[in-house]
C-alpha positions as CSV (number, residue, x, y, z in Angstrom):
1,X,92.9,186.3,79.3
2,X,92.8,186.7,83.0
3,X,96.3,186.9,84.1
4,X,99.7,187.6,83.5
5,X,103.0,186.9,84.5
6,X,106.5,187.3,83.0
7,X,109.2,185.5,84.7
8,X,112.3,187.9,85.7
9,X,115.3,185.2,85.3
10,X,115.3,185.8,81.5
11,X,112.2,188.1,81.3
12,X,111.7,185.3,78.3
13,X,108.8,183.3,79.2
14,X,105.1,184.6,79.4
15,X,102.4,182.9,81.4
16,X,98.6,183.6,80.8
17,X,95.8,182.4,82.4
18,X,92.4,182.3,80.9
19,X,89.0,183.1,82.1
20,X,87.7,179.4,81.1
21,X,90.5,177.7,83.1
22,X,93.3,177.0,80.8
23,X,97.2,177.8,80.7
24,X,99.4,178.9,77.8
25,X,103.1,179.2,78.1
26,X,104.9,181.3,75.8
27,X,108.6,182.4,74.6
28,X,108.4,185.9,73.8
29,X,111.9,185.2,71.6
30,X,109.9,183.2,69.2
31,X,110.4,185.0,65.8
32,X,113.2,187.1,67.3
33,X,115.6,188.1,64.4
34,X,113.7,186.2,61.8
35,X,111.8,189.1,60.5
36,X,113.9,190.7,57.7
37,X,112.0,194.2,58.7
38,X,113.3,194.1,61.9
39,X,116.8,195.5,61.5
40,X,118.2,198.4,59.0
41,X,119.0,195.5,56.3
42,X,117.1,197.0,53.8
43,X,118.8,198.2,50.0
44,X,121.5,200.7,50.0
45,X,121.8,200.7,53.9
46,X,118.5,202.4,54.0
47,X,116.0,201.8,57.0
48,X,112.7,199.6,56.3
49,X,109.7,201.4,55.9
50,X,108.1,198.7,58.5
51,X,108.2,199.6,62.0
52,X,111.4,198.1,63.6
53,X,109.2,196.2,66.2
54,X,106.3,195.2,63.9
55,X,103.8,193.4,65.5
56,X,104.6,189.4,65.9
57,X,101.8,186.5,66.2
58,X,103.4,183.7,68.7
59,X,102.5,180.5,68.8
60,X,102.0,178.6,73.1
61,X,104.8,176.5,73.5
62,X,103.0,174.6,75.6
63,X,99.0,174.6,76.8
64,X,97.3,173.0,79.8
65,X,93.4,173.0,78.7
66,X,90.6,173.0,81.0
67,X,89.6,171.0,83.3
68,X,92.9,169.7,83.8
69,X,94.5,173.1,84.4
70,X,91.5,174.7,86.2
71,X,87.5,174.1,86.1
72,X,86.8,178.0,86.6
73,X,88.6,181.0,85.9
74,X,92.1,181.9,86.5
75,X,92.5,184.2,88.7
76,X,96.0,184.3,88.9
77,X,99.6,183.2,88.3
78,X,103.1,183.8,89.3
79,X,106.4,182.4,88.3
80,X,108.5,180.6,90.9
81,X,110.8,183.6,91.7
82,X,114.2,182.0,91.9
83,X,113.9,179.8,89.0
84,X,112.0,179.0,85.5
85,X,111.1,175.5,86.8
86,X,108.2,176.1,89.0
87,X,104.9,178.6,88.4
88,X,101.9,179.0,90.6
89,X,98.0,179.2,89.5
90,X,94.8,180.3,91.5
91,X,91.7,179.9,90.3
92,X,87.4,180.5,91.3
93,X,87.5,176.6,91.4
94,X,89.1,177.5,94.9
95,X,93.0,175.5,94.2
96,X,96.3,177.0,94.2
97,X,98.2,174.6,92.0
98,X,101.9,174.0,92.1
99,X,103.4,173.1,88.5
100,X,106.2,171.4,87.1
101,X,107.1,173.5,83.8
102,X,109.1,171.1,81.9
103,X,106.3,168.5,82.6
104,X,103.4,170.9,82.5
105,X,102.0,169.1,85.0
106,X,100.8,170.2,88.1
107,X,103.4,168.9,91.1
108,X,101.0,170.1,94.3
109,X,97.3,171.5,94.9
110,X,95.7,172.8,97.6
111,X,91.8,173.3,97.8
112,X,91.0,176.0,100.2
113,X,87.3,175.8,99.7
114,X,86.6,179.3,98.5
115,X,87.1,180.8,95.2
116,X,90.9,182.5,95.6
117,X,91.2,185.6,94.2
118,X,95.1,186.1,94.2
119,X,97.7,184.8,95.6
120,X,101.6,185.5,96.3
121,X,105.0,184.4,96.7
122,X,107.8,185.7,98.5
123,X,111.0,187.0,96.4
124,X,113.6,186.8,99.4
125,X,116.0,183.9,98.8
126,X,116.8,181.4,100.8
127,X,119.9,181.9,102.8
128,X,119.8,185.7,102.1
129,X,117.5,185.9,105.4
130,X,117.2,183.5,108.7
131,X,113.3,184.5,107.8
132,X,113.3,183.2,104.4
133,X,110.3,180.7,103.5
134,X,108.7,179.1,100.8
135,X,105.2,180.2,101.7
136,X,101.9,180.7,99.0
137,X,99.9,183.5,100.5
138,X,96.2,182.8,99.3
139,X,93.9,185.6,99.2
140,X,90.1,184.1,99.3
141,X,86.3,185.4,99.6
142,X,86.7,183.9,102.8
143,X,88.2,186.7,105.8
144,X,90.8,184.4,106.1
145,X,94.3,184.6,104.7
146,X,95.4,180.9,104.3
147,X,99.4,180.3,104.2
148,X,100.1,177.0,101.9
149,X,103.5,175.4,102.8
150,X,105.5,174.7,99.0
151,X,107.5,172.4,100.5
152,X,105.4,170.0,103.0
153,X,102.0,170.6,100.6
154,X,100.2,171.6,103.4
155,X,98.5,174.7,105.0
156,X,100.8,176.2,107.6
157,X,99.1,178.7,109.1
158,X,95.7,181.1,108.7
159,X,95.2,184.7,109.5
160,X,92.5,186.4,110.4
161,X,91.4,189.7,110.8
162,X,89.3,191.2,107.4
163,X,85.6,191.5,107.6
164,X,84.7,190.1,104.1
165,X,86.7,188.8,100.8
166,X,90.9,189.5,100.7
167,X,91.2,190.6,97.3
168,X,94.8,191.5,97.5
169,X,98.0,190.5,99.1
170,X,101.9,190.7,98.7
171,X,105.3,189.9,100.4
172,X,107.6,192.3,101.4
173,X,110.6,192.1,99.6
174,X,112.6,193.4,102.2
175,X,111.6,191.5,105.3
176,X,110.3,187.7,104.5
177,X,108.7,187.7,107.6
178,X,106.1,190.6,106.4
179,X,103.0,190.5,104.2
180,X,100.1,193.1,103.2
181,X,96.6,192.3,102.1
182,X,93.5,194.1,101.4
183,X,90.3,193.7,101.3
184,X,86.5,194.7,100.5
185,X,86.2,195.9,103.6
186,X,89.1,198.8,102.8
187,X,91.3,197.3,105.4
188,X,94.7,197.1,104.6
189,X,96.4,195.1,107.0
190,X,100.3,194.1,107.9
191,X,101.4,190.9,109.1
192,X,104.0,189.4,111.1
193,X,104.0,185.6,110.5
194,X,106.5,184.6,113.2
195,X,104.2,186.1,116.2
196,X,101.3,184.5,117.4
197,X,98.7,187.4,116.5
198,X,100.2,188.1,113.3
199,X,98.4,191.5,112.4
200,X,101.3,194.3,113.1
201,X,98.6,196.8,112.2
202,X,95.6,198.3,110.4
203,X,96.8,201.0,107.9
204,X,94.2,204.2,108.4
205,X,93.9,207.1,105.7
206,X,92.4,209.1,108.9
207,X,89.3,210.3,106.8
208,X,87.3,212.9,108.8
209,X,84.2,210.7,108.2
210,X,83.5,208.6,111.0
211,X,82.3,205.5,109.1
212,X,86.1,205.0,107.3
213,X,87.8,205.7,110.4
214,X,90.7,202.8,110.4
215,X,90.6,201.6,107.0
216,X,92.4,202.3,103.9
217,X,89.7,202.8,101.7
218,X,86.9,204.3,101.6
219,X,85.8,201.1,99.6
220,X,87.2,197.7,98.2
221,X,90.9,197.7,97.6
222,X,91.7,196.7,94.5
223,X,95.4,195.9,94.6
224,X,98.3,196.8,96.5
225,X,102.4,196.3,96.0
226,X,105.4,197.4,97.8
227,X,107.8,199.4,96.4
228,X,111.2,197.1,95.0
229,X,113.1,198.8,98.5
230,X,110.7,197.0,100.7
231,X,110.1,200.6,102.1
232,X,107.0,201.6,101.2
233,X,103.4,200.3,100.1
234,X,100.7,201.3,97.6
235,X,97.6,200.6,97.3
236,X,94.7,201.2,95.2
237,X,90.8,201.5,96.1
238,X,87.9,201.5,94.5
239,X,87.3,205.3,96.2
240,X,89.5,205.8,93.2
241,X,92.4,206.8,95.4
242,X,96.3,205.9,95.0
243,X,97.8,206.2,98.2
244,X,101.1,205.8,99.4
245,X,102.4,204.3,102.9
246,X,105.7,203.8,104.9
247,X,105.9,200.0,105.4
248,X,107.7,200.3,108.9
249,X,105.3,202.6,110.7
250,X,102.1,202.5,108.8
251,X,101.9,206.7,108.1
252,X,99.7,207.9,105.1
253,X,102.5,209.3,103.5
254,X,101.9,212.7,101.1
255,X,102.2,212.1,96.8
């Protein structure tokens, strides 16, 4: 298993991904109240000696095998935010595929030509923002950060800016506008999709070292998420460092 994903509507439904390309769905309320150890039923009102959540085995309730869900491995997947109907997958066979979850088919793919490595969706609704979108980050082994339209099926925009593969990247949840990404070149970088330049800035940790002087990292960064506020961003580096940063300003911000 490569990846995971849990959808929030219901928190019901588990996605997985699989490093030789296929898809299981699952409903994690399979079994739910059938197991007669899993409530104080017992004799005499007594409690079970089993463990009240004893481990269950659950069946997919529904699997897209390889090649027709991917050829490579999954890198990653994400459930349409707003809604159970819709899930996202990435894969090393370089698509971002759309799916339809009743039909388990996939509804929309994009081929960005390099292996993607993660990719993200925003989680402001519509009509809750003038800035709202339905925009697919993709985060590649290419520099560039490609923006994949979900409702035209086409590429929107790229961004530029990292000096090597974008292993990271993530919406703000407070401004639909902005998104992070980071790379193996320790950059962390903010963007502003309405402007022409995009990159609002380059977060620095400020190192004394001269050779890490405007990155993050002092090495790959591994993963990175804002907080649920919007208000601040961590991120994670392979200079096994956890640092924390105010999303409006870009300061290093003390833990």
């Amino acid at each position: 298993v490569s990846s995971l994903a849990i959808e929030r509507i219901e928190s019901r439904y588990l996605l997985a991904g699989s490093g030789n390309g296929s898809l299981h769905l699952y409903d994690l309320d399979e079994g739910v109240g059938d197991d007669p150890h899993s409530s104080g039923s017992g004799g005499g009102g007594g409690l079970s000696s089993a463990p009240p959540t004893a481990p269950r085995t659950i069946t997919p309730l529904g699997e897209i095998p390889r090649p027709a869900g991917h050829a490579y491995t999954v890198s990653d997947v994400h459930w349409y935010p707003f809604d159970t109907g819709l899930f996202t997958t990435s894969s090393f066979d370089t698509t971002l595929k759309v799916w339809d979850t009743s039909a388990l088919q996939a509804a929309c793919t994009f081929h960005l030509q390099d292996k993607v490595l993660s990719h993200t969706l925003s989680s402001v609704a519509p009509g809750t923002n003038p800035y709202a979108h339905c925009l697919i980050a993709a985060a590649t082994t290419n520099p560039l950060v490609r923006l994949c339209d979900l409702q035209s099926g086409a590429f929107t925009q790229t961004l530029t800016g990292h000096v090597g593969p974008v292993i990271s990247c993530q919406w703000s949840p407070r401004h639909a506008h902005l998104l992070a990404t980071g790379g193996t070149d320790g950059a962390v970088r903010l963007w502003d999709i309405r402007r022409a330049s995009s990159c609002l800035m380059e977060l620095n940790c400020r190192q004394s070292q001269s050779e890490y002087q405007g990155r993050a990292h002092q090495g790959m960064v591994n993963g990175l998420n804002f907080t649920e506020d919007g208000f601040y961003l961590v991120t994670v580096g392979s200079d096994q460092c956890i640092r924390l940063w105010d999303a409006a300003t870009g300061d290093l911000l003390p833990v």
